[in-house]
N, C-alpha and C positions, 0 to 999 in steps of 0.2 A: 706559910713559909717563914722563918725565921729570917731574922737579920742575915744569919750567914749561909742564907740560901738551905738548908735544910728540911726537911718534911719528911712526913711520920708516915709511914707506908701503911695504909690500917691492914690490920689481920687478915682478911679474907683475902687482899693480894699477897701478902706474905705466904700464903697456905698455896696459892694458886701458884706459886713462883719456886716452892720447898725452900723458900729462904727463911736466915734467923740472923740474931745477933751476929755479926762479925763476919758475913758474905758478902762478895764484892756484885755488884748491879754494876751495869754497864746501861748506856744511853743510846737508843740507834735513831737516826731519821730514816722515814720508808714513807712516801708518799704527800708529803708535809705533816705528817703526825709525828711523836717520838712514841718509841717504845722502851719496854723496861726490860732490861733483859739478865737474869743469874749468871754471873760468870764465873761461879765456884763450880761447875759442875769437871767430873771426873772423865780423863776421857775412855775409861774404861765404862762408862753412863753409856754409850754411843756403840760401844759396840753390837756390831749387826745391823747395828742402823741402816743402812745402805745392802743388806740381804737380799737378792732377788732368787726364788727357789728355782733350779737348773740353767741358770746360767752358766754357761762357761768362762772357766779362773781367764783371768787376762793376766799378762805377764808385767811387770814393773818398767820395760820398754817402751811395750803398747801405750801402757797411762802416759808416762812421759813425752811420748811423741805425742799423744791427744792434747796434753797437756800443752805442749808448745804452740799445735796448732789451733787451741783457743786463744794463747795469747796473743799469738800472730794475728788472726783476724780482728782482737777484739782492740790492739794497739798498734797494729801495720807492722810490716815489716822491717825489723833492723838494719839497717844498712851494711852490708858487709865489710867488713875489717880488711881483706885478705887483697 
């Protein structure tokens, strides 16, 4: 590591990673390890990602309310306003 916190990523993680010159890495903790993570990628990379073959389309309603009802359990309930 250099003086100003720097290091040399060797090649074989660079390749592992599809990073180069001038790509932004991002730093996660997951477990008390860190990881190294590309955050150039496009999000056109990702599409299908999430493809399950004959599933049925859900509508932008459904996710939303799913979506509420994870945050509701996972941060309680808001207090009502009204």
């Amino acid at each position: 590591m250099t003086t100003k916190g720097q290091t040399t990523i060797p090649l074989e993680v660079r390749e592992f990673l599809k990073v180069g010159a001038g790509d932004r890495l991002g730093y996660e903790f997951v477990d008390g390890k860190v990881m190294l993570v590309p955050k150039n990628r496009s999000a056109l990379e990702f599409a299908g990602a999430l493809h399950v073959p004959n599933r049925a389309p859900v509508s932008v309603e459904s996710m939303n309310e799913a979506l509420d009802e994870g945050i509701a359990e996972r941060f309680g309930r808001a207090r009502d306003r009204d």
